[in-house]
N, C-alpha and C positions, 0 to 999 in steps of 0.2 A: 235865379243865381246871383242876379246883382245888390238884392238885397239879402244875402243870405251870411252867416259868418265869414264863409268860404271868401265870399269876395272881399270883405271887412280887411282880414287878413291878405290876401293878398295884395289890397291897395295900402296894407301897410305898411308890406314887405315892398312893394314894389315903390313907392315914396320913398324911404329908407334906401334900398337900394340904388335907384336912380338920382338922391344925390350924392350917392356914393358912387355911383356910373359921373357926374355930371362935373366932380370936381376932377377927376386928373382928365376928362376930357377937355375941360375949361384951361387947364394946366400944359394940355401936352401943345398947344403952338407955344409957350416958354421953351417946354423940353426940347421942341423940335430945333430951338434956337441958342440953347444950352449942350447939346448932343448930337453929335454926328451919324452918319448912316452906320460905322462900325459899332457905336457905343447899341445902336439899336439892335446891331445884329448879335452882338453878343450878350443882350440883355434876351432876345428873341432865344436863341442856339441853350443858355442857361436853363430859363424855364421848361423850355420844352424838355431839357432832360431832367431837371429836378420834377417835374409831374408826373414825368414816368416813374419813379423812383419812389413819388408820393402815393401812388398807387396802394400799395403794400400795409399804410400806417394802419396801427389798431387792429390790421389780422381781419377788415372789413366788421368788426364787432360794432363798431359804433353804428352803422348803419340800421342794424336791429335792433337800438335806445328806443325807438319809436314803437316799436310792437309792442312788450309784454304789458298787460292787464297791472302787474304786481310793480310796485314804484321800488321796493327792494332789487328785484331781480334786472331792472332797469339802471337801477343804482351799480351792481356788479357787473353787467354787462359795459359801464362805461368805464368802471375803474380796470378793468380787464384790459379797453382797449387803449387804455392811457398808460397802461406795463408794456403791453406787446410794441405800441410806440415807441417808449422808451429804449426799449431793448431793440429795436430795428435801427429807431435813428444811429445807437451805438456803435450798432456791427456793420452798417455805410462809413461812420469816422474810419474806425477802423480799415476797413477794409481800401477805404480811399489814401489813407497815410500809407498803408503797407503796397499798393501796386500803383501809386503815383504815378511812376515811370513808366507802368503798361498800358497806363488809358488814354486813350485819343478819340477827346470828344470836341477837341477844337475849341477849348474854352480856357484853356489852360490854369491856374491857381484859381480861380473860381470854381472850380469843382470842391474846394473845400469848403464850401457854402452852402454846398447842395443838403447834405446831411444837416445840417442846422436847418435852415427852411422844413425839411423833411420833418423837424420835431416839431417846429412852430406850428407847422400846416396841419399835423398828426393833432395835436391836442386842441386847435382851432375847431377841426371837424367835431372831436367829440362833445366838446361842447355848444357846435352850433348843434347837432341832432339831439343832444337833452332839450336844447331851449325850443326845439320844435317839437318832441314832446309834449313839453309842460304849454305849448302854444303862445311862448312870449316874443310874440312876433320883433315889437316893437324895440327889445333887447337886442336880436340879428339884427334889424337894422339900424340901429345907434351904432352898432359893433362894427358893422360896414362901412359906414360913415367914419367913423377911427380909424378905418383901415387908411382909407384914401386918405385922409388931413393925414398921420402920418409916412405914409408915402409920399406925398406931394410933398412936404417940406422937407424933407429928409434930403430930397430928389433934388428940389429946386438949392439948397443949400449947398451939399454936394458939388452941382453944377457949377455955379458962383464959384463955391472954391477951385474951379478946375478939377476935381475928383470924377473924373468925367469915364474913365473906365469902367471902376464900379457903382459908378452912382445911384443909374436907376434899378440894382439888383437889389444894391445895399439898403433904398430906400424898399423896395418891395417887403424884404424879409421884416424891416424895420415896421412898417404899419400893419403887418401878420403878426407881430409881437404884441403892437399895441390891441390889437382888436381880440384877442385872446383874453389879453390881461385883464379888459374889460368884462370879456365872458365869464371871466373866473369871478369877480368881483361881484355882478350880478346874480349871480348862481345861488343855487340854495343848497347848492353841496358842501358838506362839512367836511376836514379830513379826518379818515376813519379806514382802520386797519380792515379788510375783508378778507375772510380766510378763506386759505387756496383752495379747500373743498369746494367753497360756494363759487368761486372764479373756475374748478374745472366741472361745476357742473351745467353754469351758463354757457361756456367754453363747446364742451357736447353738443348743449341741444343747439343750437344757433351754429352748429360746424358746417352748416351748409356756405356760409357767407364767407368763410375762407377757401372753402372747399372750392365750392365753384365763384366765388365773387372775387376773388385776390387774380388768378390767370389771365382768366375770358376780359377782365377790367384793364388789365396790365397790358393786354394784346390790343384792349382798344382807344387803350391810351396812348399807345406807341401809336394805332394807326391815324387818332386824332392830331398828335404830331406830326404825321408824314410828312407834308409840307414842308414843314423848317426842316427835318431829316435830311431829304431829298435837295432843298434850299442849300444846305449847310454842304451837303456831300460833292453836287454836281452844278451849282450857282458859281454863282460871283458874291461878293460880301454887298456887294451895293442891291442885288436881285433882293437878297434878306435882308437886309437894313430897311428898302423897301416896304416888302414883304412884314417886315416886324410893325410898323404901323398900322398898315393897313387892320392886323391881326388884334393890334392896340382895338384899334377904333371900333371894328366887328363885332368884339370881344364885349366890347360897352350895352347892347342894346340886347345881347346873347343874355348876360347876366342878367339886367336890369331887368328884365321879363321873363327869361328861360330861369334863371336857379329862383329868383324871387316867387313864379308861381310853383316852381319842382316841390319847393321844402311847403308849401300850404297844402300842396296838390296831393303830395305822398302822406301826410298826417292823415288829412281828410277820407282818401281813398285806402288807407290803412286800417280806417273806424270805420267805413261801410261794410268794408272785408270781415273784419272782426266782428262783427255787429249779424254775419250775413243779408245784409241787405244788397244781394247782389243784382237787382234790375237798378234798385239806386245809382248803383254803383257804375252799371254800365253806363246809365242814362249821365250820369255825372261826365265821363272817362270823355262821353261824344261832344257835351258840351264845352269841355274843357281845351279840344282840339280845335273846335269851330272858336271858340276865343282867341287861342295862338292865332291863326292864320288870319283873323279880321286884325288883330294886335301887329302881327309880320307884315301885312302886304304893303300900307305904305312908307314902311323902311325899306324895303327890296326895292321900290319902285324910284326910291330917293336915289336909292344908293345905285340902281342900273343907268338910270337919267342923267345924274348929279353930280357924279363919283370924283371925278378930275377937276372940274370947276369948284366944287366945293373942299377939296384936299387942297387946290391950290390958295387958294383964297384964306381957309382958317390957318394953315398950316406952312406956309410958303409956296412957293414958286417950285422948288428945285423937287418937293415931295408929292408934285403934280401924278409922279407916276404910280404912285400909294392911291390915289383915287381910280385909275385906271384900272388895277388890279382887284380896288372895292367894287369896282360895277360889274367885273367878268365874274366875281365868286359871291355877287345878292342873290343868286336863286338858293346856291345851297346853303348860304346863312339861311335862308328863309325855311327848308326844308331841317336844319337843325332846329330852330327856334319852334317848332311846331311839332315835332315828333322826338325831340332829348328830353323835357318834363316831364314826358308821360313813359320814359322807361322807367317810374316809378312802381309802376304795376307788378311788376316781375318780382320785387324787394319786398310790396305789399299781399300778392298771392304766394310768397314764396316759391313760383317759379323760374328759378335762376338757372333751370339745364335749358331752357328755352333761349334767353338771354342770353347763355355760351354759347350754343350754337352762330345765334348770329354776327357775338365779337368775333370768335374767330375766323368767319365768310369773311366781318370785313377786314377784317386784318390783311386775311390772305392776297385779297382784291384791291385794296389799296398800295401795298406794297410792290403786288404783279403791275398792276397798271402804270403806279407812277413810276417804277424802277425801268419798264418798256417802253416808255417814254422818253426819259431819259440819257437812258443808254444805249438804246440800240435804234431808236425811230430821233434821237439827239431834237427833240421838240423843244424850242425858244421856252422862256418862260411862261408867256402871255398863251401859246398853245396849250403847256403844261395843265394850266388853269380852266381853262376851255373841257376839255377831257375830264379833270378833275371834278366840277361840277356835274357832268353826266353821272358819273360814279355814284356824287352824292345820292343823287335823285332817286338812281334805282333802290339804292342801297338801303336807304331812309325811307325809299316806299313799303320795302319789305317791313322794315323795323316795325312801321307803323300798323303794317298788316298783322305781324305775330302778337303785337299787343292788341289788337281791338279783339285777333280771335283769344287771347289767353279771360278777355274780359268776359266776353261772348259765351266761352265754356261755361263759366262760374255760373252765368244767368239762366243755360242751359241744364244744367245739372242739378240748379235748386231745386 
């Protein structure tokens, strides 16, 4: 496996990535001295409702770029999900201009942000899954790398001027622009009119990815949020401001290994599939877990030992409590970082009713849990977290169980 493409690619992507991880973590003791606990929790309280919202882009169509055999019907399935983008980001402006007055998201004028991000991020997606298609690793991660350089400067510039409310949002959306622009630039896509026959007939067959992939995603994107939700609803702004670093920092080592192996891992284990080479394929699925978990175990261990001594040390003094909250929530990072990759499986066997079933468990169970929590057993934060991580554990165990057996079938069945 280690001399194999697979890993080629991945220590592509994962280089790429991780100095894309390394510069706004190199960045954020400036930020943390540029920005206050409010500016983070409203930077935290934003995202989390713009990726709920992001959920939706493309009508989940781009995620199917990677399948078909035919580079035309690859071509129409992206230009598809770059209309339906279009047309979603539109009907959020809208929709956000006309009930202004009725939303309370606790974010106030920055909700009208959200719908822009939602287009950046919408046509970002489609064209990171053509470039893991055509397997130009090296593309995502230069692209990545643009992300953060403009983010960071955007960020750090902002700051300086005091533009400190919206800084680090504005900077976000700013280096999702630039990393796009790049993708587009890159790209071997020409513009070219596709008629709406050939867009409803990719539309049809791939209806499974809106059908079941838009909801069950939607439900567990919300529940991936929970946290800040819950933060946002029954916290303090200081708990989330917090909280929002902490989620910075976690957030770095999530990507930098978790989405960097996802997009090698789903390519690769999409060509076994197709290929039928399904003992391959399992054999691959096992080795691929047992990589996460030797890759996660000495961050968990950093981050459960480490957590306040070293938050306080890079980051300051007073964001001592950001590391406190990194060391109670290392297990379930570790139990994301080992078992979110590999729900690639479901996208690459096509089955996605499996994969709803268990967004909406955890949806349901994240929600009971931390809302009982909260409001009627009234649990401090630090407890909140404690519980919370249980949750993950079981819940992620399952995850992990429905994917080895959905692999398991395939090898049984050949």
């Amino acid at each position: 496996m280690l001399k194999s493409e697979f890993s080629k690619n991945v220590s592509s992507q994962i280089l790429g990535t991780g100095i894309a991880q390394a510069l706004p973590f190199l960045a954020t003791p400036v930020l943390t001295r540029l920005y206050t606990e409010s500016d983070f929790a409203a930077y935290t309280s934003f995202f989390a409702i713009a990726t709920i919202f992001a959920v939706a882009v493309g009508g989940k169509y781009q995620m199917a770029i990677v399948l078909p055999k035919s580079a035309k019907e690859a071509l129409r399935l992206f230009t598809l999900s770059l209309y339906i983008t279009f047309a979603y980001s539109l009907l959020l402006a809208l929709l956000t201009i006309l009930f202004y007055d009725f939303i309370d998201l606790n974010i106030g004028q920055l909700i009208y942000l959200v719908p822009l991000y939602v287009l950046f991020f919408g046509i970002w997606s489609a064209f990171i899954n053509l470039s893991i298609r055509e397997k130009t690793f090296k593309v995502n991660a230069y692209a990545k790398v643009l992300q953060s350089v403009g983010y960071i400067l955007t960020a750090i510039g902002l700051g300086i001027a005091k533009i400190a409310l919206y800084g680090l949002v504005l900077a976000k959306v700013t280096g999702t622009l630039f990393s796009w622009g790049y993708l587009f630039k890159k790209s071997l896509v020409k513009a070219r009119v596709v008629p709406v026959r050939k867009l409803k007939e990719v539309a049809k067959k791939y209806i499974d990815y809106p059908k079941y992939g838009v909801g069950p995603a939607f439900l567990n994107t919300i529940s991936s949020q929970a946290l800040i939700l819950i933060l946002s609803k029954y916290y303090t702004t200081d708990d989330l401001g917090h909280f929002g670093l902490t989620f910075m920092v976690l957030s770095a080592p999530l990507t930098l290994i978790g989405t960097s192996f996802k997009d090698v891992f789903y390519q690769r284990i999409a060509s076994l599939i197709s290929s039928e080479k399904y003992k391959e394929a399992l054999s691959f699925f096992k080795k691929s877990a047992w990589s996460l978990l030797v890759m996660g175990i000495p961050i968990c261990a950093i981050l459960y030992f480490f957590g306040e001594p070293i938050f306080s040390l890079v980051f300051g003094e007073r964001w001592s409590r950001s590391g406190v909250f990194a060391s109670i929530l290392a297990a379930s990072f570790l139990m994301k970082l080992v078992v979110s990759p590999l729900s690639s499986v479901f996208n690459a066997t096509n089955r996605l009713k499996v994969a709803m079933v268990w967004q909406v468990t955890y949806f349901i169970t994240t929600f009971l849990t931390l809302g009982l929590c909260a409001t009627v057993f009234n649990f401090d934060v630090e407890q909140l977290f404690y519980v919370f991580v249980v949750h993950e554990i079981v819940l992620y165990s399952l995850y992990y169980g429905l994917q080895y057996r959905t692999m398991r079938k395939f090898y049984l069945d050949a």
